[in-house]
PDB file of N, CA, C, O and CB in Angstrom:
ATOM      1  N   UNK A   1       0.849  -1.174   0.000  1.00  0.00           N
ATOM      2  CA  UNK A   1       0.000   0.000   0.000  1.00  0.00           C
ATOM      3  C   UNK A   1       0.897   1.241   0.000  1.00  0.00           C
ATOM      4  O   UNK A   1       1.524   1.431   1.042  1.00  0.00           O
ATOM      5  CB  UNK A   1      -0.967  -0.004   1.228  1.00  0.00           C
ATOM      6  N   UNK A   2       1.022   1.904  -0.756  1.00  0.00           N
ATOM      7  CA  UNK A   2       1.359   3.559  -0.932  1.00  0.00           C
ATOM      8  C   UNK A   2       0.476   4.568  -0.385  1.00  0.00           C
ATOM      9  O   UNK A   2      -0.590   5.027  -0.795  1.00  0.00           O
ATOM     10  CB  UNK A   2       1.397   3.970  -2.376  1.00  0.00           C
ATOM     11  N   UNK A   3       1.511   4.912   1.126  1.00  0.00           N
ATOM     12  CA  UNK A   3       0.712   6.246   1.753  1.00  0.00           C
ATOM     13  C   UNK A   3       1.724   7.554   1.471  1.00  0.00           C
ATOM     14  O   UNK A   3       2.823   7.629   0.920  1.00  0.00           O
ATOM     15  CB  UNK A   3       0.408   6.059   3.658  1.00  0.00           C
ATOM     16  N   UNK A   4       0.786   8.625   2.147  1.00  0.00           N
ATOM     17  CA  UNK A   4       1.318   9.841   1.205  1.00  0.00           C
ATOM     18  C   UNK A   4       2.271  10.314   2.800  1.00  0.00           C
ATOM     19  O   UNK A   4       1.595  10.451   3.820  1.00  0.00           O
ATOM     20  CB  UNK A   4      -0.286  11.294   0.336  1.00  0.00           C
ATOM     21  N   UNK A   5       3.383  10.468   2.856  1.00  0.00           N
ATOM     22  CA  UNK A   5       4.279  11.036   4.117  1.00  0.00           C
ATOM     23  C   UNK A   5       4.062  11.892   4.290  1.00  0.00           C
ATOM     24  O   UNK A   5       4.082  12.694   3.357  1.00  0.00           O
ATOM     25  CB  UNK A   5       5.477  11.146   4.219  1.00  0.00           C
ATOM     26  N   UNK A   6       3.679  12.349   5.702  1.00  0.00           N
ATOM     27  CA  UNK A   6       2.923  13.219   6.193  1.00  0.00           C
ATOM     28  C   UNK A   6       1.817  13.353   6.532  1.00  0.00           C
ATOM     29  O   UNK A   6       1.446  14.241   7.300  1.00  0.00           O
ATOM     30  CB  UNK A   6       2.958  13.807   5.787  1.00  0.00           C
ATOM     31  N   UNK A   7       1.205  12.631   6.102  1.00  0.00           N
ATOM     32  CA  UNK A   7      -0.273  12.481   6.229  1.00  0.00           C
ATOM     33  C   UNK A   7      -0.800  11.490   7.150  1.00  0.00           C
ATOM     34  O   UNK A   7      -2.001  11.666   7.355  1.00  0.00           O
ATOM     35  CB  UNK A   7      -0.821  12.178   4.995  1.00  0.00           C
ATOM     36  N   UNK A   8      -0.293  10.497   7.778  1.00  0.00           N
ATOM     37  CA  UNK A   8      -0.602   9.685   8.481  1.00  0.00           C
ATOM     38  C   UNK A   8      -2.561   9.774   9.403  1.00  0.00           C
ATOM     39  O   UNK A   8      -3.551   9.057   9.252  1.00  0.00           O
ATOM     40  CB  UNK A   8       0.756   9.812   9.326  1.00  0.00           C
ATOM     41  N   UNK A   9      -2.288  11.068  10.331  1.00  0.00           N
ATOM     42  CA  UNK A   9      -3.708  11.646  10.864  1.00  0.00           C
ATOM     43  C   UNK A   9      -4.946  11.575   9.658  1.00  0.00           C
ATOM     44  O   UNK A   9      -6.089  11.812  10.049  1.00  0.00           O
ATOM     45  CB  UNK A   9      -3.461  13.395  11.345  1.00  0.00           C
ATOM     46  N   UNK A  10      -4.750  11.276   8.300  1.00  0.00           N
ATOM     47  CA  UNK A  10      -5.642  12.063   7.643  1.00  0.00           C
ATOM     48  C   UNK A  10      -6.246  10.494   6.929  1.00  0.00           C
ATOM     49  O   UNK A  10      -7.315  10.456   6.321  1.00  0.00           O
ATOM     50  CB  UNK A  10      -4.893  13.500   6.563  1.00  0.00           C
ATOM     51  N   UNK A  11      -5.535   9.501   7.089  1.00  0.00           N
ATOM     52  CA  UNK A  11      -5.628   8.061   6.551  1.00  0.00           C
ATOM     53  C   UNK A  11      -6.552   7.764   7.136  1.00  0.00           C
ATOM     54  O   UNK A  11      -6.418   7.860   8.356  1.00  0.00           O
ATOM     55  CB  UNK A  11      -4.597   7.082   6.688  1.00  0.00           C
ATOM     56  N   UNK A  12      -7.875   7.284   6.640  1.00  0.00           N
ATOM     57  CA  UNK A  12      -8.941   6.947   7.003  1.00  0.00           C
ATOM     58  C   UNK A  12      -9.712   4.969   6.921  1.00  0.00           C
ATOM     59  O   UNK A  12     -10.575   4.335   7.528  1.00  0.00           O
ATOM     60  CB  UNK A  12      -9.565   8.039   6.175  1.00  0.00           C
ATOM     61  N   UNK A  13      -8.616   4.681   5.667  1.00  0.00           N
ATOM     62  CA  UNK A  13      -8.814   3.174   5.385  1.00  0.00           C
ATOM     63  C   UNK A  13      -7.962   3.059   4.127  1.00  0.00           C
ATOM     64  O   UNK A  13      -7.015   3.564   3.524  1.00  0.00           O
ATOM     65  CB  UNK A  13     -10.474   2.666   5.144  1.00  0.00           C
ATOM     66  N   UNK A  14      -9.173   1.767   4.085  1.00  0.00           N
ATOM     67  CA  UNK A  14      -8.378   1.117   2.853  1.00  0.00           C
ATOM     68  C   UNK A  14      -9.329   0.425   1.952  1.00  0.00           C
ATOM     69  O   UNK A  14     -10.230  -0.172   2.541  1.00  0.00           O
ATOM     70  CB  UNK A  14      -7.257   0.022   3.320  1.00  0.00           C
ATOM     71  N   UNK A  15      -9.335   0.363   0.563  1.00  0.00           N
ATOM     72  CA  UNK A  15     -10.112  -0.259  -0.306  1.00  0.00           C
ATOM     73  C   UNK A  15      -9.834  -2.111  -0.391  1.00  0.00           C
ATOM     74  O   UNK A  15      -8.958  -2.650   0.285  1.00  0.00           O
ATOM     75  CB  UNK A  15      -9.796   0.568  -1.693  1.00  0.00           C
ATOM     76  N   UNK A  16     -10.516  -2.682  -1.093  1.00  0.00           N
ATOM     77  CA  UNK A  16     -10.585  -4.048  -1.373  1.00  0.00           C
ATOM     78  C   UNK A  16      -9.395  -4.160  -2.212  1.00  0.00           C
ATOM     79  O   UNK A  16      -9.059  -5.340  -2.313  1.00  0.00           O
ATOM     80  CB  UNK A  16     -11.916  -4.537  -2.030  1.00  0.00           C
ATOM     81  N   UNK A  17      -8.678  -3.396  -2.816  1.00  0.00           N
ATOM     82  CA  UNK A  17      -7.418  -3.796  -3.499  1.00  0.00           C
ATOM     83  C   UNK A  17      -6.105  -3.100  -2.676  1.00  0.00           C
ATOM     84  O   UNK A  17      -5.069  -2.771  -3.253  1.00  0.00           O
ATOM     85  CB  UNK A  17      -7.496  -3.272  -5.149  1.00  0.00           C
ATOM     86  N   UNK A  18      -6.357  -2.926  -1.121  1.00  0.00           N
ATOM     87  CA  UNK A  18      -5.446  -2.323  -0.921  1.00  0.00           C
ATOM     88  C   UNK A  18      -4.464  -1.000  -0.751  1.00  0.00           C
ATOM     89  O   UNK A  18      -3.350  -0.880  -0.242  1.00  0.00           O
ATOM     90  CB  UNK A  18      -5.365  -2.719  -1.257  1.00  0.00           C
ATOM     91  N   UNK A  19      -5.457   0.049  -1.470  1.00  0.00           N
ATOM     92  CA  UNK A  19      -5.354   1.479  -1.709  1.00  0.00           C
ATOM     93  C   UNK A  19      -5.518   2.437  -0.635  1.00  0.00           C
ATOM     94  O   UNK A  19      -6.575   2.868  -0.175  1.00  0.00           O
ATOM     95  CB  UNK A  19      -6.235   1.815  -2.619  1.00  0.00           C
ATOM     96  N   UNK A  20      -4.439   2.686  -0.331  1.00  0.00           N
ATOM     97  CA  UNK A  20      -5.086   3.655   0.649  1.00  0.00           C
ATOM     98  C   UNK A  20      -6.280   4.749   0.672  1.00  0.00           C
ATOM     99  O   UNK A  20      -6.574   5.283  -0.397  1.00  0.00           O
ATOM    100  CB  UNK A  20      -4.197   4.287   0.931  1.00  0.00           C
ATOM    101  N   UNK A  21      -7.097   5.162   2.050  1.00  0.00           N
ATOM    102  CA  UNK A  21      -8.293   6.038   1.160  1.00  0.00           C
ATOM    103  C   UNK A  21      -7.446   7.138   2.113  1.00  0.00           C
ATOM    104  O   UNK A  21      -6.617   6.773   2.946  1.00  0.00           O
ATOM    105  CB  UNK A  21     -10.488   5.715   1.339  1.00  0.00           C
ATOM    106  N   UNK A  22      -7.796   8.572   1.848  1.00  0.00           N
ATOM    107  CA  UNK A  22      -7.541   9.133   2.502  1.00  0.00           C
ATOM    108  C   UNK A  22      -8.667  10.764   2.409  1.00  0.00           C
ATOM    109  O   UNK A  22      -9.092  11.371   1.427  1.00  0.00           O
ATOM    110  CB  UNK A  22      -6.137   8.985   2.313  1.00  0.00           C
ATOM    111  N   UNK A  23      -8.851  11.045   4.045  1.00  0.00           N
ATOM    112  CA  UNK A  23      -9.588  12.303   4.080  1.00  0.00           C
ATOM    113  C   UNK A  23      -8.550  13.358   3.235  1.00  0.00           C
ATOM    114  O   UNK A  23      -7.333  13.534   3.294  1.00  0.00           O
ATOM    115  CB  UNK A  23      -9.924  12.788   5.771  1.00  0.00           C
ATOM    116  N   UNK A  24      -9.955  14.155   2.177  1.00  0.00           N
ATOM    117  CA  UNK A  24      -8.757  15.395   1.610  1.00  0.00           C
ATOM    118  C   UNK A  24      -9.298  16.566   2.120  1.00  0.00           C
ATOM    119  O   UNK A  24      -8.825  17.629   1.716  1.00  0.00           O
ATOM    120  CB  UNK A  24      -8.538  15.642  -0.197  1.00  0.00           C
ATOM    121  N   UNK A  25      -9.963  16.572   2.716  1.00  0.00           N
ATOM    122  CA  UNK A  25     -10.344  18.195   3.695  1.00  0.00           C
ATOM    123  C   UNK A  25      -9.152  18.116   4.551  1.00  0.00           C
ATOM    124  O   UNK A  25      -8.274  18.943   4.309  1.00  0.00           O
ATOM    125  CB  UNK A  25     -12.060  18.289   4.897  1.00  0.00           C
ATOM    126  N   UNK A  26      -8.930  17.189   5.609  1.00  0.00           N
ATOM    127  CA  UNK A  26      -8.391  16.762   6.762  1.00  0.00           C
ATOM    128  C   UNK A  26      -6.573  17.383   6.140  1.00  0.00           C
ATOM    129  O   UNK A  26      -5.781  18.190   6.628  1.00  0.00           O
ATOM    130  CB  UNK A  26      -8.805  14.766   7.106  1.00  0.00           C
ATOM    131  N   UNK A  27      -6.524  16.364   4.657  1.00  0.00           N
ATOM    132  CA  UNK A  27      -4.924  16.900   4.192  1.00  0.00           C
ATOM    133  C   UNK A  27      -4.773  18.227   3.981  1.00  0.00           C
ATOM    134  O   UNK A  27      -3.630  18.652   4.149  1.00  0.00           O
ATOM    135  CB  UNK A  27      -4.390  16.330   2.851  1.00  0.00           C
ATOM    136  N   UNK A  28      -5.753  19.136   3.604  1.00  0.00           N
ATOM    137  CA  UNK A  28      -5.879  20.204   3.219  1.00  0.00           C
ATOM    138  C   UNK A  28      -5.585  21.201   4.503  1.00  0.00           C
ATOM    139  O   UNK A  28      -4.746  22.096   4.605  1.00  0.00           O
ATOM    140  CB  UNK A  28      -7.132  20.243   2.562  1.00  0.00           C
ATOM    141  N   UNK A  29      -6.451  20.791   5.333  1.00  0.00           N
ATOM    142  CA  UNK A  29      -6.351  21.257   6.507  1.00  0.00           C
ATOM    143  C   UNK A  29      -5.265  21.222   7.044  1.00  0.00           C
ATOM    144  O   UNK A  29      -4.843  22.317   7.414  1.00  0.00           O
ATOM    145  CB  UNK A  29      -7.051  20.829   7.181  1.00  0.00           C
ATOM    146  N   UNK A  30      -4.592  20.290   7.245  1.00  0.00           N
ATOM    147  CA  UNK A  30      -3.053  19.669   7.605  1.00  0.00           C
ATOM    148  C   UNK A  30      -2.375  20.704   7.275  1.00  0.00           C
ATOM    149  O   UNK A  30      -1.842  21.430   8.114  1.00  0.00           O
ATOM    150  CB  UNK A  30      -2.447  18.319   6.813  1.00  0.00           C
ATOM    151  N   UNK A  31      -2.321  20.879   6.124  1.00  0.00           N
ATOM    152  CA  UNK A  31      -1.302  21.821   5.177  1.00  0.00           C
ATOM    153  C   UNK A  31      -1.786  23.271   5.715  1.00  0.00           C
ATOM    154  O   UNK A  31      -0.753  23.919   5.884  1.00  0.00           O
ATOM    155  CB  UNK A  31      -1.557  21.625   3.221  1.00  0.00           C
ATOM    156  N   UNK A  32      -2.337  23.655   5.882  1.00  0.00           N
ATOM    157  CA  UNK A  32      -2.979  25.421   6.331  1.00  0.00           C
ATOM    158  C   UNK A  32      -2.426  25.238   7.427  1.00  0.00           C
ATOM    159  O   UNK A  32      -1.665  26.175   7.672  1.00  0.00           O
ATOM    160  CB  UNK A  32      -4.818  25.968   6.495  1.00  0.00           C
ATOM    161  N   UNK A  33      -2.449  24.172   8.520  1.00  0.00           N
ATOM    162  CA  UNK A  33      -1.807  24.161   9.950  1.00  0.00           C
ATOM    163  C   UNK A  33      -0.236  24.124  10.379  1.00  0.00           C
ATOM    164  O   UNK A  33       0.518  24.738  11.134  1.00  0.00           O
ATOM    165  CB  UNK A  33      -2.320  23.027  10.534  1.00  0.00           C
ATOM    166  N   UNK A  34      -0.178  22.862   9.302  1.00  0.00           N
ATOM    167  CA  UNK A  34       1.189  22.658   9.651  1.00  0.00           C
ATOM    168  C   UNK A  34       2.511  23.022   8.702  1.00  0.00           C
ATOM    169  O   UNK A  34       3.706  22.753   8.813  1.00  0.00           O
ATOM    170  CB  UNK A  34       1.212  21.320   9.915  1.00  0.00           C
ATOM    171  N   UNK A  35       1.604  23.886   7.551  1.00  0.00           N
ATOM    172  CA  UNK A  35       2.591  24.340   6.267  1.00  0.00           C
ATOM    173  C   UNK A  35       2.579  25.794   6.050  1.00  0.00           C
ATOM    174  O   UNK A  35       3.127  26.468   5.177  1.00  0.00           O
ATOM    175  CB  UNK A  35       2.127  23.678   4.815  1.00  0.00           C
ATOM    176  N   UNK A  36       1.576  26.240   7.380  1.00  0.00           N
ATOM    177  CA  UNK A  36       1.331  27.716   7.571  1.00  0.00           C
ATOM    178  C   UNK A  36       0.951  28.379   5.850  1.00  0.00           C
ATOM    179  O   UNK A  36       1.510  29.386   5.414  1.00  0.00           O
ATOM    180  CB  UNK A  36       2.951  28.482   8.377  1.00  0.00           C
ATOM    181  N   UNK A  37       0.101  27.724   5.204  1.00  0.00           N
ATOM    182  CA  UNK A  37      -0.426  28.379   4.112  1.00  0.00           C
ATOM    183  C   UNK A  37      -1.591  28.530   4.251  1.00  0.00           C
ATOM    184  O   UNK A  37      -2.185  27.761   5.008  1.00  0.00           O
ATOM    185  CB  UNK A  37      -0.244  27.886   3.019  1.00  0.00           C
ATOM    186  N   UNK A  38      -2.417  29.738   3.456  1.00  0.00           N
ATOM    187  CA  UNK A  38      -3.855  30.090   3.355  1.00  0.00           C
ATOM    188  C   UNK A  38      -4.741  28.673   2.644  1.00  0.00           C
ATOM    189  O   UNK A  38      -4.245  27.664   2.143  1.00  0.00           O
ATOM    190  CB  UNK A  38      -3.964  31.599   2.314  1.00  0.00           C
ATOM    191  N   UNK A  39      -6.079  28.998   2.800  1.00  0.00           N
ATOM    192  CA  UNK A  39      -6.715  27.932   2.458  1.00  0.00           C
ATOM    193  C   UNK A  39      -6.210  27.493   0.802  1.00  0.00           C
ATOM    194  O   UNK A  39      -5.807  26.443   0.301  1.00  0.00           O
ATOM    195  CB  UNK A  39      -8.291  28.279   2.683  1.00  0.00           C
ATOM    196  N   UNK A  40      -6.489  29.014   0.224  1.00  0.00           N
ATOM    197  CA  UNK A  40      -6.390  28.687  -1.575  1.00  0.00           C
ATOM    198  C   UNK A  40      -4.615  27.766  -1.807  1.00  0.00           C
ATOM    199  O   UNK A  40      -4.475  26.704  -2.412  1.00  0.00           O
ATOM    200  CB  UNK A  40      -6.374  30.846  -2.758  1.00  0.00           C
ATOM    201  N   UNK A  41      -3.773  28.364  -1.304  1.00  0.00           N
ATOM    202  CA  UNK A  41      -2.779  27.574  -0.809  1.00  0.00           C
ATOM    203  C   UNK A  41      -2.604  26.564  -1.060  1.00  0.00           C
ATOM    204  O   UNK A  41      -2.100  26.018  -2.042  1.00  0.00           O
ATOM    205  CB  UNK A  41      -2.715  27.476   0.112  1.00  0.00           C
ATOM    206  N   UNK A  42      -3.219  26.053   0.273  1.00  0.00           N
ATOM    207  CA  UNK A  42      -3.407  24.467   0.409  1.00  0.00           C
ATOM    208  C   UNK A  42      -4.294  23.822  -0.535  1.00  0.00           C
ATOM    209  O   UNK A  42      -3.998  22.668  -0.847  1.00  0.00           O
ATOM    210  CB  UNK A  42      -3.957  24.088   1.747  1.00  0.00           C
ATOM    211  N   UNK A  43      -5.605  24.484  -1.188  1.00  0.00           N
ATOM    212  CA  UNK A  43      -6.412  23.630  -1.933  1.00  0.00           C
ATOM    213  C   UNK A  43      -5.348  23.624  -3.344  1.00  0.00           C
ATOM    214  O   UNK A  43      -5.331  22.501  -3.849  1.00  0.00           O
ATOM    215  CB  UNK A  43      -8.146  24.274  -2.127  1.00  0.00           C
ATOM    216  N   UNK A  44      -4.716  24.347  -3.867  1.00  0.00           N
ATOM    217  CA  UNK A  44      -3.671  24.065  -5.205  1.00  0.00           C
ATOM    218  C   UNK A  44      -2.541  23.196  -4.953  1.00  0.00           C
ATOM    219  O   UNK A  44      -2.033  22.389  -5.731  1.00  0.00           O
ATOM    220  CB  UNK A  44      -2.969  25.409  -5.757  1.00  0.00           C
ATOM    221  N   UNK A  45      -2.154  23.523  -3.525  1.00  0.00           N
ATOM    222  CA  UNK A  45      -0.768  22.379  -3.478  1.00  0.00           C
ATOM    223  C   UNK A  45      -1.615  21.076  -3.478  1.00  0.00           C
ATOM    224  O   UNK A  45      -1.025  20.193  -4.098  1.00  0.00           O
ATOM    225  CB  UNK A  45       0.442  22.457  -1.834  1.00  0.00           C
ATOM    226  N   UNK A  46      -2.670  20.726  -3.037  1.00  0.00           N
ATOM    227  CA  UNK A  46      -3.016  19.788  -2.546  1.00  0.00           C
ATOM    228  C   UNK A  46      -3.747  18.870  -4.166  1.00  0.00           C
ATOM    229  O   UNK A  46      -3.663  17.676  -4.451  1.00  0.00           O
ATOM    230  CB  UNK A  46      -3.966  20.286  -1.176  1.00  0.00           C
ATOM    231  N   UNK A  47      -4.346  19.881  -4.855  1.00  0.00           N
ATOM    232  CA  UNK A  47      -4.659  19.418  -6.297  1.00  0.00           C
ATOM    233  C   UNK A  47      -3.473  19.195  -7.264  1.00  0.00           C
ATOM    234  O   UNK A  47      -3.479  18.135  -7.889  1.00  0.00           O
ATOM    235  CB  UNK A  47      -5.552  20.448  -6.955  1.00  0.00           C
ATOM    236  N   UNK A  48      -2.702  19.851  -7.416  1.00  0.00           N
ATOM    237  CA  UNK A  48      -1.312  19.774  -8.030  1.00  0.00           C
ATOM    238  C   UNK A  48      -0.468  18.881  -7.391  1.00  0.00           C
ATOM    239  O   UNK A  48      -0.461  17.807  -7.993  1.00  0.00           O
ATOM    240  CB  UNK A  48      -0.630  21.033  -8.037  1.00  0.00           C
ATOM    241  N   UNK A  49       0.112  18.890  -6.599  1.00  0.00           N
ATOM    242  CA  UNK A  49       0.769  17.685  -5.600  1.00  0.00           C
ATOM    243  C   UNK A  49       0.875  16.681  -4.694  1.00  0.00           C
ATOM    244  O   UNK A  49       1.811  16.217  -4.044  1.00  0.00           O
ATOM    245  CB  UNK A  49       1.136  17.830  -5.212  1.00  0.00           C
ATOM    246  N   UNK A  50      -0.547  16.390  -4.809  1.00  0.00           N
ATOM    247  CA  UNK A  50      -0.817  15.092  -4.058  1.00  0.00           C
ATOM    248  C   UNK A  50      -1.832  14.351  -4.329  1.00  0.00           C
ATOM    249  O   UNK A  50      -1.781  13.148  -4.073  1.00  0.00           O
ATOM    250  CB  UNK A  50      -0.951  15.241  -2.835  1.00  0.00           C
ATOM    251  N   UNK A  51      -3.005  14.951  -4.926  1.00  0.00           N
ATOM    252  CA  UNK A  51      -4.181  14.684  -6.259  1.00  0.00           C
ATOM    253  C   UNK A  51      -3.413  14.421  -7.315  1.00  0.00           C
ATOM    254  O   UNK A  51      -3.414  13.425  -8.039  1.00  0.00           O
ATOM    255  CB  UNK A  51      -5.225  15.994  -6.744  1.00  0.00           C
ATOM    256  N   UNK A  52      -2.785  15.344  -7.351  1.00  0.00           N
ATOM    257  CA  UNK A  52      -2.121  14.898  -9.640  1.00  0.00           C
ATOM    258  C   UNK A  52      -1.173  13.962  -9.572  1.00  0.00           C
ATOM    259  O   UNK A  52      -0.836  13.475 -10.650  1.00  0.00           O
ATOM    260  CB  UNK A  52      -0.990  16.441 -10.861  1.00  0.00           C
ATOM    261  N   UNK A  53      -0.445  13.425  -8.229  1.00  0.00           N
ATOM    262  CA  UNK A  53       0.424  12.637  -8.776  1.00  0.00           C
ATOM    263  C   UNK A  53      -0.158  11.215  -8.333  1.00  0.00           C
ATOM    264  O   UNK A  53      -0.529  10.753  -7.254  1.00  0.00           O
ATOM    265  CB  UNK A  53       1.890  12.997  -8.339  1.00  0.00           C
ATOM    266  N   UNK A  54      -0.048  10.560 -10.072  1.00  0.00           N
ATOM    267  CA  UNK A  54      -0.481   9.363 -10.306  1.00  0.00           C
ATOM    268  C   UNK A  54       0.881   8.288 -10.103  1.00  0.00           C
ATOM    269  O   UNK A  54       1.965   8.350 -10.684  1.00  0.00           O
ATOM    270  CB  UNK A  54      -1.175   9.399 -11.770  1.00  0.00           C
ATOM    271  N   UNK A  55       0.326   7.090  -8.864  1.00  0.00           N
ATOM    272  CA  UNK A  55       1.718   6.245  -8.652  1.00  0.00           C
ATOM    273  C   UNK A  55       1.066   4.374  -9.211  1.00  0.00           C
ATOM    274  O   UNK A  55       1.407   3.296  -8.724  1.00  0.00           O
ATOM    275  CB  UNK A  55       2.356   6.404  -6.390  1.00  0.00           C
ATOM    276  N   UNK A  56      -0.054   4.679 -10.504  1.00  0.00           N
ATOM    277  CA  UNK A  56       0.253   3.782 -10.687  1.00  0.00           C
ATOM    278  C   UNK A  56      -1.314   3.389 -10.257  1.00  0.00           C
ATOM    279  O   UNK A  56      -2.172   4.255 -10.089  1.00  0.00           O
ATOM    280  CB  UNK A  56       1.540   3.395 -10.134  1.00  0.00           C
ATOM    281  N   UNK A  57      -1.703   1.158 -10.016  1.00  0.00           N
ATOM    282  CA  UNK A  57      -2.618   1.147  -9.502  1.00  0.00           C
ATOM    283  C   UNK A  57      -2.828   1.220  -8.303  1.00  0.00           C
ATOM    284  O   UNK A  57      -3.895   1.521  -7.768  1.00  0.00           O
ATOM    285  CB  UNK A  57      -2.995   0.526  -9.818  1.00  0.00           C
ATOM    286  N   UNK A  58      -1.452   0.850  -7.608  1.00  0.00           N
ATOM    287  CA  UNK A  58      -1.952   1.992  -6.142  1.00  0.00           C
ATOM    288  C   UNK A  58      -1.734   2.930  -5.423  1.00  0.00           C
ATOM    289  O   UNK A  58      -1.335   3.120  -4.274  1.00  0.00           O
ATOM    290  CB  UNK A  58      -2.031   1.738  -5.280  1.00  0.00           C
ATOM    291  N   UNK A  59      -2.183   3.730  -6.604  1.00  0.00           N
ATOM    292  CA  UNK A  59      -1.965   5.276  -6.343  1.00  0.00           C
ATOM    293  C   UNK A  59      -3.049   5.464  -5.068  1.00  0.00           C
ATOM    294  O   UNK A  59      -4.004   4.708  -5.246  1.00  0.00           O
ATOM    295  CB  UNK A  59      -2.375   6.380  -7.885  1.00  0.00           C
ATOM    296  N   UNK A  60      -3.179   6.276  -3.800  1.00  0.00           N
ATOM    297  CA  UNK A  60      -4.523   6.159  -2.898  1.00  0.00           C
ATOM    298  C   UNK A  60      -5.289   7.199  -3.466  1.00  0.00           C
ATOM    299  O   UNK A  60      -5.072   8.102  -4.274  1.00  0.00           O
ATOM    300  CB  UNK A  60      -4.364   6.378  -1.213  1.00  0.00           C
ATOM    301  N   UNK A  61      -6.447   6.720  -2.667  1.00  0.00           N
ATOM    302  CA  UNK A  61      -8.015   7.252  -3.157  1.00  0.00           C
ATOM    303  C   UNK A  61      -7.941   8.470  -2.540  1.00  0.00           C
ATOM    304  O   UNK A  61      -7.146   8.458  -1.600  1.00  0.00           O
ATOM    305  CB  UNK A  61      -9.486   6.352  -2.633  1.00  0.00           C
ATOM    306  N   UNK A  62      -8.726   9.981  -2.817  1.00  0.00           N
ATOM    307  CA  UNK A  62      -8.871  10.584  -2.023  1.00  0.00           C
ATOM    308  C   UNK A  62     -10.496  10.995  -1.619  1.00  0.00           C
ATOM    309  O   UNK A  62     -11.075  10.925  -2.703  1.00  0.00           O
ATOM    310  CB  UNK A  62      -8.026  11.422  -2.328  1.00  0.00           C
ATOM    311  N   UNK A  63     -11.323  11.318  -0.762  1.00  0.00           N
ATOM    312  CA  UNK A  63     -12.480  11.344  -0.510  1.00  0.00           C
ATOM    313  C   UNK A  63     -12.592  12.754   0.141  1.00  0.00           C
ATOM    314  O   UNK A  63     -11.916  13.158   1.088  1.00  0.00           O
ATOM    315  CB  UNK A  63     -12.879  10.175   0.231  1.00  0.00           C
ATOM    316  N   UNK A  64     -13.672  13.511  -0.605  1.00  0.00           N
ATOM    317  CA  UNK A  64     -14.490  14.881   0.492  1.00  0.00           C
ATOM    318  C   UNK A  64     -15.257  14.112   1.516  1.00  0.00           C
ATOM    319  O   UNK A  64     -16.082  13.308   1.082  1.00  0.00           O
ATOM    320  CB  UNK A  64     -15.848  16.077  -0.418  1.00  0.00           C
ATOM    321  N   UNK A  65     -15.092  14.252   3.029  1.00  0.00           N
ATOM    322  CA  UNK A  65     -16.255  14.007   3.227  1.00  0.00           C
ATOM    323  C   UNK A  65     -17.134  15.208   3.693  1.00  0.00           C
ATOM    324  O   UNK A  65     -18.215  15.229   4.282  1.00  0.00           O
ATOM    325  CB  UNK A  65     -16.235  13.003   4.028  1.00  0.00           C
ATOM    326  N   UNK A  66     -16.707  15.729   3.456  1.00  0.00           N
ATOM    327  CA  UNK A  66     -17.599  17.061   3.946  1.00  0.00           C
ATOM    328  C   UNK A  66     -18.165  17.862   2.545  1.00  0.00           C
ATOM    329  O   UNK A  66     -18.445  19.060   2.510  1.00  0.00           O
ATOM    330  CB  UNK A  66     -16.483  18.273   4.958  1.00  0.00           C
ATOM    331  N   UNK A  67     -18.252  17.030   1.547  1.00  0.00           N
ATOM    332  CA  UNK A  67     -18.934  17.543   0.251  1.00  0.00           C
ATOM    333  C   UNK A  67     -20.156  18.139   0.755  1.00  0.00           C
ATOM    334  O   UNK A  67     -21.152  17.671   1.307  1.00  0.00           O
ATOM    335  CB  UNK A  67     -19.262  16.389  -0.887  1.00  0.00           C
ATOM    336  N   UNK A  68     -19.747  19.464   0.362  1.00  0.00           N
ATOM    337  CA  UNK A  68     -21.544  20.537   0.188  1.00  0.00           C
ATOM    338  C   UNK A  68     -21.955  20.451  -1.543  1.00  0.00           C
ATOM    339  O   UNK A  68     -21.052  20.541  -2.375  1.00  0.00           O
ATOM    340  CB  UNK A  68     -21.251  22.966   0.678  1.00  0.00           C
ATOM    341  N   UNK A  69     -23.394  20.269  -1.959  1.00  0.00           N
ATOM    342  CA  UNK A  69     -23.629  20.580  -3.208  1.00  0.00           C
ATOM    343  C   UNK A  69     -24.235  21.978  -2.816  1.00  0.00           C
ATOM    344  O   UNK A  69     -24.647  22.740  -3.691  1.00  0.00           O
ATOM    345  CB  UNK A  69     -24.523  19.505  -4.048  1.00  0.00           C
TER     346      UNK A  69
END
């Protein structure tokens, strides 16, 4: 299983093949706290560098759970 370093607090499970899932508010959040950046900040590092990078099939999942429509 491929987890993302640093993130440990934000690891929530794991899929049937093994994938890590992971909260992406929680990483996002992480990063505003512990990377002292603004929200917009963290939501681009977090889409660009840890969303975009593909490692393959087990690259981990990421999940909103706090999706508002």
């Amino acid at each position: 299983m491929i987890t993302v370093d640093g993130f440990d607090s934000c690891l929530i499970g794991k899929d049937s093949k093994d994938r890590a899932i992971y909260d992406a508010d929680a990483m996002i959040d992480t990063l505003v706290t512990r990377d002292d950046m603004d929200r917009e900040e963290a939501e681009d590092y977090f889409w660009y560098n840890i969303y975009g990078s593909h490692m393959g099939e087990e690259t981990p999942i990421y999940v909103f759970l706090n999706y508002e429509r």
